[in-house]
C-alpha positions in Angstrom: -19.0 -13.2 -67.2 -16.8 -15.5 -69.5 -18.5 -17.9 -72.1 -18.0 -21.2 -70.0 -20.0 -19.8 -67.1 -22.3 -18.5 -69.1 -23.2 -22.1 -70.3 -23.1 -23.0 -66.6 -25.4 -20.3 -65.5 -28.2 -21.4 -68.0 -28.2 -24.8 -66.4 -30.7 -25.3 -63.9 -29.5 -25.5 -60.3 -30.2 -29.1 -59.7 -28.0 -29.5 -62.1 -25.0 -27.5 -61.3 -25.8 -29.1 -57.5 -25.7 -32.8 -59.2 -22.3 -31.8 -61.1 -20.8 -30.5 -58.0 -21.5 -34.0 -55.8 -20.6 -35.5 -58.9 -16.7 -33.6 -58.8 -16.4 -34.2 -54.9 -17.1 -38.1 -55.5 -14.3 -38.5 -58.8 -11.8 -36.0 -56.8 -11.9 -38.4 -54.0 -11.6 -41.4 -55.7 -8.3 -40.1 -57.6 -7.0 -39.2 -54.1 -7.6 -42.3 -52.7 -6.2 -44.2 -55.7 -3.1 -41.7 -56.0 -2.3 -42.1 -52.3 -2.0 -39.8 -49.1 1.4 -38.5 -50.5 0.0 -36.8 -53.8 -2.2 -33.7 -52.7 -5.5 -33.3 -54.5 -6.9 -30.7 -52.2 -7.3 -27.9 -54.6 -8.9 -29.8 -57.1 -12.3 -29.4 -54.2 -12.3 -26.0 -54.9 -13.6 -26.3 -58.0 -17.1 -27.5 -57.0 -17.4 -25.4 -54.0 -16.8 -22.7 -56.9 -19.3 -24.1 -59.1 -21.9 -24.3 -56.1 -21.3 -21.3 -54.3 -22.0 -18.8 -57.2 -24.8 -20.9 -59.4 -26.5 -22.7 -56.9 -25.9 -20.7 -53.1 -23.9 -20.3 -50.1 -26.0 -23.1 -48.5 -25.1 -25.4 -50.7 -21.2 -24.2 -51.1 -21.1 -24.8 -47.2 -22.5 -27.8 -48.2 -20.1 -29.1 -50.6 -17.3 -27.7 -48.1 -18.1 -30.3 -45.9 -18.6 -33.2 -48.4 -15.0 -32.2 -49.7 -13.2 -32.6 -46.1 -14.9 -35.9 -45.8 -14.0 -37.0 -49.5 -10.5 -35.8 -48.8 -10.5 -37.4 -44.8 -11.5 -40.5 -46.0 -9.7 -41.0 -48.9 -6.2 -40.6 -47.1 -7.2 -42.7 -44.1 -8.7 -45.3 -46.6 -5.1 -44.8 -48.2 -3.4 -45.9 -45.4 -2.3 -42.8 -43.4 -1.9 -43.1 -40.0 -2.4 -40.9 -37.3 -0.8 -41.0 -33.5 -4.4 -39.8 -32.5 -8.4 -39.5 -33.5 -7.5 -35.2 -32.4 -4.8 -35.2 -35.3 -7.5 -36.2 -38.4 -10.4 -34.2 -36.6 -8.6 -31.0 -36.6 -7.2 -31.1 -39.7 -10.3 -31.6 -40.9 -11.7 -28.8 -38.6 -9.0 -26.4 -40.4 -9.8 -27.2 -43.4 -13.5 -27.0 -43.2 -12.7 -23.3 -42.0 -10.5 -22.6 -44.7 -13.0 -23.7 -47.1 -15.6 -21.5 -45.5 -13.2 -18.6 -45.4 -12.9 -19.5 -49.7 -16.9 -19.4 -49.4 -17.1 -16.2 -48.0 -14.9 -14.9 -50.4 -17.0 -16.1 -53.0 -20.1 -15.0 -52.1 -18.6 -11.6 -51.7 -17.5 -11.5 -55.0 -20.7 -12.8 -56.3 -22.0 -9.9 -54.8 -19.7 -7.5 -56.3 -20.2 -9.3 -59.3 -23.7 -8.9 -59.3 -23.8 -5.4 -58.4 -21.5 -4.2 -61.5 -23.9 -5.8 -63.6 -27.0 -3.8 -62.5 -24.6 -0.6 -62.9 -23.9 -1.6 -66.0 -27.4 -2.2 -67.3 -28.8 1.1 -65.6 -25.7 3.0 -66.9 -26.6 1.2 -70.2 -30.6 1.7 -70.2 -29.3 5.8 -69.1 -27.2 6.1 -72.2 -29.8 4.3 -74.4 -32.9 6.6 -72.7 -30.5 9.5 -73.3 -30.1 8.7 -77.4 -33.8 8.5 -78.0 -34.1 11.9 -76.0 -31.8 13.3 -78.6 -33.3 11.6 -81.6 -36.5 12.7 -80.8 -35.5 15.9 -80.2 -33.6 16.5 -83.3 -37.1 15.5 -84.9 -38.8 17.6 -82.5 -36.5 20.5 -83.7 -36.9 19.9 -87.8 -41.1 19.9 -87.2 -40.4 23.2 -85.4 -38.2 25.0 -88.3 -41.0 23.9 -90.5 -44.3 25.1 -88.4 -42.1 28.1 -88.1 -41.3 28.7 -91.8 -44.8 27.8 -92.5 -45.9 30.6 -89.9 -43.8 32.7 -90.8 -45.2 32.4 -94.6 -48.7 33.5 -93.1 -47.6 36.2 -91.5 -46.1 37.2 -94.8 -48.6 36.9 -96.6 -51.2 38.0 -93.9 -49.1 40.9 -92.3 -46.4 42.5 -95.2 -48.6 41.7 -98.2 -51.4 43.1 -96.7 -49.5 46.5 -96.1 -48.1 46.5 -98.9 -51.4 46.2 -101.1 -52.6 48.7 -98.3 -49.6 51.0 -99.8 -50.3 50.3 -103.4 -53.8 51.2 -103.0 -53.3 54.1 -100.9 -50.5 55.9 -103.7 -53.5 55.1 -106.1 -56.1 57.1 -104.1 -54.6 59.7 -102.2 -54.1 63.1 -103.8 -50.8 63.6 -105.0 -49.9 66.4 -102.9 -49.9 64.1 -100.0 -49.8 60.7 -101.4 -46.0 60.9 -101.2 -45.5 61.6 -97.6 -48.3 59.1 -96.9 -46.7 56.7 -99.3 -43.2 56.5 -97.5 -44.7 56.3 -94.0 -46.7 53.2 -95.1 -43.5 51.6 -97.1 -41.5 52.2 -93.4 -43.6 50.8 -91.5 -43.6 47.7 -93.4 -39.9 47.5 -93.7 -39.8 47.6 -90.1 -42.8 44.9 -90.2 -40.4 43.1 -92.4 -37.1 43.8 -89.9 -39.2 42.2 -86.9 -40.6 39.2 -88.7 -37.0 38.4 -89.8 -36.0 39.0 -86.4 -38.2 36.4 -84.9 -37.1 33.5 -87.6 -33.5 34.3 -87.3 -31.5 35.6 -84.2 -29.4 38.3 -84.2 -25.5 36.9 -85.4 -23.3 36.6 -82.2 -19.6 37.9 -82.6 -17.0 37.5 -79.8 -17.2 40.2 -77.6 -20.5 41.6 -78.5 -22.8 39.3 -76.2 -23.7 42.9 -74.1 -25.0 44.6 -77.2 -26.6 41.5 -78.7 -28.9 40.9 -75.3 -29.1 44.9 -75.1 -30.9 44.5 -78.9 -32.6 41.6 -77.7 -34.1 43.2 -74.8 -35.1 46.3 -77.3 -37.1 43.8 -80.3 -38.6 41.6 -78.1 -40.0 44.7 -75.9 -41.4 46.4 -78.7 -42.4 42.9 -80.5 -44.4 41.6 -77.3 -45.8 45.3 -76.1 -43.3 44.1 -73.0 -41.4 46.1 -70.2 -37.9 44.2 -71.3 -34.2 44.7 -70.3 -31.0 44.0 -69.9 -28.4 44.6 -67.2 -24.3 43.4 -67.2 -21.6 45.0 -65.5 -18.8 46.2 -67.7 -16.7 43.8 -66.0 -18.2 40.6 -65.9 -16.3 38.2 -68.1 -17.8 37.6 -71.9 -17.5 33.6 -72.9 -16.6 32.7 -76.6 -19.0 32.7 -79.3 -20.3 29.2 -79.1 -21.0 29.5 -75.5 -22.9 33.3 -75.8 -25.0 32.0 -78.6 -26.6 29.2 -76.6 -27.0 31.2 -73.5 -28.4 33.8 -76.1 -31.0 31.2 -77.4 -32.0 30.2 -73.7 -32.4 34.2 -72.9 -34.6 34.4 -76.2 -36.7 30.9 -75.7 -37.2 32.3 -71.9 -38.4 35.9 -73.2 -40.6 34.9 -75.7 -42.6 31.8 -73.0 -42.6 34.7 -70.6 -44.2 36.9 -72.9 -46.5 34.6 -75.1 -47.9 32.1 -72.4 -46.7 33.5 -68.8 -48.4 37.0 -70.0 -45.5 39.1 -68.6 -45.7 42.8 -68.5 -42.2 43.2 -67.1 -38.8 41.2 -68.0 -35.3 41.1 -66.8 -32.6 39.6 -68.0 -29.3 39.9 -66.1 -26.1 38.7 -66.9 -23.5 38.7 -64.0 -20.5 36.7 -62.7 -19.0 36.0 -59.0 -15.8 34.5 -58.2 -16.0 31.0 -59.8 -19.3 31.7 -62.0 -21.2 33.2 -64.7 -25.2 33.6 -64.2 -27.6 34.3 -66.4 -31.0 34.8 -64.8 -34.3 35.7 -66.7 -37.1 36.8 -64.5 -40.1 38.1 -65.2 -43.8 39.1 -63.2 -45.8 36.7 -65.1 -48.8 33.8 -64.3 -46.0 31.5 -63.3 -45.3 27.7 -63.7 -48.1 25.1 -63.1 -47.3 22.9 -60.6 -47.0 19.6 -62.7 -44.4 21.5 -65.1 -41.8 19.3 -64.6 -43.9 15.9 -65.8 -45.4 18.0 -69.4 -41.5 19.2 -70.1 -42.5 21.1 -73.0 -39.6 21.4 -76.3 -38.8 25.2 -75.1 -38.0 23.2 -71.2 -36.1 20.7 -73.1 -34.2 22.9 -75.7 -33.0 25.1 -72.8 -31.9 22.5 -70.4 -30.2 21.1 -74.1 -28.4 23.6 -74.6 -27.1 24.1 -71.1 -25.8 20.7 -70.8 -24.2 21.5 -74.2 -21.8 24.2 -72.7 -21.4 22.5 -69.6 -24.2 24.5 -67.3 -26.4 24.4 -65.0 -30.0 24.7 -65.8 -33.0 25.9 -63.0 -36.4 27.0 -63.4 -38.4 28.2 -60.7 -41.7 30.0 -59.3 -41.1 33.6 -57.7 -42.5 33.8 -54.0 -44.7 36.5 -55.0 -45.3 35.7 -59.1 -43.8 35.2 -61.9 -41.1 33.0 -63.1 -37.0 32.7 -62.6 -34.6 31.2 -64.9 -30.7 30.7 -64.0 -28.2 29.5 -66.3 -25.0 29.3 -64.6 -21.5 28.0 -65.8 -17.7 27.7 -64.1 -15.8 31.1 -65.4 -13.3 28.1 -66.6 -15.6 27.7 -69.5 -16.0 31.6 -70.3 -13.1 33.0 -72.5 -11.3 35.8 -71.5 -12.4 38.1 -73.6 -14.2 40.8 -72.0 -15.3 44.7 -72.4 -11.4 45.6 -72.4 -11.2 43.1 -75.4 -13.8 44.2 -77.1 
C-alpha cells in the first residue's frame, strides 16, 4: 500500500465517506461551469475509488449513483439538449453500469489486495517463528556440548580414574610373578574404557566413500556400549552421498541409536541404508517401548536435531510406532542430492 493511502486508511470511514460526497459535489460544479463540451467524467472515479476500498462496496455503489446525477445534471443545467427524456436516461443508465463494472473491479482487487497481505504476514510470522527455532536451538545445542563435557568429566573421573587407581593399587599388591599379566589386562581394559568414552563425545570422522564402514563401526560401539543387538545392512550398490550429506544422516543414525537404546530400552537395532530408483532411505528400527502418544507436542532436542539436520540436506524426516512395538525412523533424500561416488569409487 503506498504512503498516501496509508494516510487515507487511518482516517475513519465517515470521513473518507464525507471526502468522497465532498469530490462528487466540486467535480460537478466544474463540469457545469466548464460546460457540456469539456468532459469531466473520469475525474468521478476518483471518489468511487476512495469509497469503494476505505469505506465499502455499499457505499461505492453509492457514490456511483451520486456521480451520474452530478454529471446528468450538470450538463443539462449546462444547456444540453436532448431530442428525448430516453436519450439522458440511458446514458445515464450506461454509465451507472459502467461505474458498477469499475466497482466490481475494485472490490476484486481489494480482495486480492487484502489477501497478499495476510500471505505476507503469515509468510512473515513463518520466517520469524522459524529464526527463534534456530536461535534457540543453537543455545539448546551449546548447553548440550557443555552437560556433555561436564558428563563426560565424571565419567572420567568416576570410570578411568577409578581403574586406573584400581591398576596402581593392584601392581602394588599382587605378587610379582603375576602382577604383570594382571597389570596389562587392567591397563587394556581402561584404554578401551577410554576408546568408548571418546567414542561417545566425538563421532567417528566421515571420509567420502567410507559411509558403509563408518555405520558398520557404529553399529559395532554402540552394540557393545549399550549391551544392544545392533547392525547395519547396505547393498554394495546403493549410491554413497558426499561427505557433508553422510555425516548428518550419520548423526541422525547415532541420535536414533542411542534414544532407542537409553529411553526406548531396545534389545535389538537395525539400521539400513538402501536406495530405489529416485531415492536414498535410511531407516532405523528397533523393538523398543515405543513413542508416547503425545510425542509430537514434547518435541524433545534429539526430535528437533534430527528433523534439523534433515531439512539441512534437503530430506525428508518421519518417525513412527511399529504395529507390533518398537519404533521406525526414515530419512529419505532425492539420489539428485547423493554424489556419485559409490563402492566402485571407493
Amino acid at each position: 500500500m503506498t504512503p498516501w493511502l496509508k494516510r487515507f486508511a487511518r482516517r475513519s470511514k465517515p470521513w473518507v465517506a464525507l471526502l468522497c460526497i465532498v469530490i462528487v459535489t466540486l467535480v460537478g460544479l466544474v463540469d457545469f461551469v466548464t460546460g457540456y463540451e469539456t468532459f469531466f467524467f473520469s475525474f468521478y472515479l476518483l471518489a468511487v475509488f476512495l469509497g469503494v476500498w476505505f469505506v465499502g462496496i455499499p457505499f461505492g455503489i453509492l457514490i456511483s449513483a451520486l456521480s451520474v446525477a452530478a454529471w446528468a445534471s450538470s450538463n443539462i443545467g449546462a444547456g444540453v439538449r436532448y431530442s428525448s427524456y430516453v436519450v439522458p436516461a440511458w446514458n445515464s443508465l450506461v454509465m451507472f453500469l459502467f461505474f458498477l463494472v469499475v466497482v466490481w473491479l475494485l472490490a476484486k482487487l481489494k480482495g486480492f489486495n487484502r489477501e497478499l497481505e495476510h500471505r505476507v504476514q503469515l509468510r512473515t510470522e513463518s520466517l520469524a517463528r522459524e529464526i527463534r527455532e534456530r536461535l534457540r536451538l543453537q543455545k539448546e545445542l551449546l548447553d548440550v556440548g557443555e552437560r556433555e563435557r561436564r558428563r563426560l568429566g565424571h565419567e572420567l573421573h568416576d570410570g578411568l580414574c577409578q581403574q586406573l587407581t584400581g591398576t596402581a593399587l593392584a601392581a602394588k599388591l599382587l605378587p610379582a610373578s603375576a602382577a604383570s599379566a594382571k597389570f596389562v589386562q587392567l591397563i587394556e581394559d581402561s584404554i578401551e574404557l577410554t576408546r568408548k568414552l571418546s567414542r561417545s563425545l566425538s563421532p567417528i570422522e566421515l571420509k567420502p566413500g567410507h559411509l558403509r564402514e563408518d555405520f558398520c563401526e557404529l553399529a559395532a560401539v554402540s552394540a557393545a556400549q549399550f549391551k544392544v543387538a545392533c547392525r547395519f545392512e547396505c547393498d554394495p550398490a546403493t549410491p554413497l552421498p558426499d561427505a557433508n550429506v553422510a555425516t548428518h544422516l550419520f548423526h541422525i543414525a547415532q541420535e536414533s541409536v542411542a534414544n532407542a537404546a537409553r529411553h526406548g530400552r531396545a534389545q535389538t537395532i537395525n539400521i539400513c541404508l538402501d536406495a530405489s530408483e529416485d531415492e536414498l532411505a535410511l531407516t532405523i528400527t528397533n523393538d523398543g517401548a515405543g513413542l508416547a502418544k503425545d510425542f509430537q507436542k514434547k518435541n524433545g532436542l534429539g526430535l528437533r536435531l534430527m528433523r534439523h539436520r534433515a531439512d539441512l540436506i534437503g530430506a525428508i524426516f518421519e518417525i513412527e510406532n511399529l504395529t507390533t512395538h518398537g519404533v521406525r525412523v526414515t530419512c529419505t533424500l532425492p539420489l539428485l542430492a547423493v554424489s556419485t561416488s559409490n563402492s566402485h569409487g571407493e
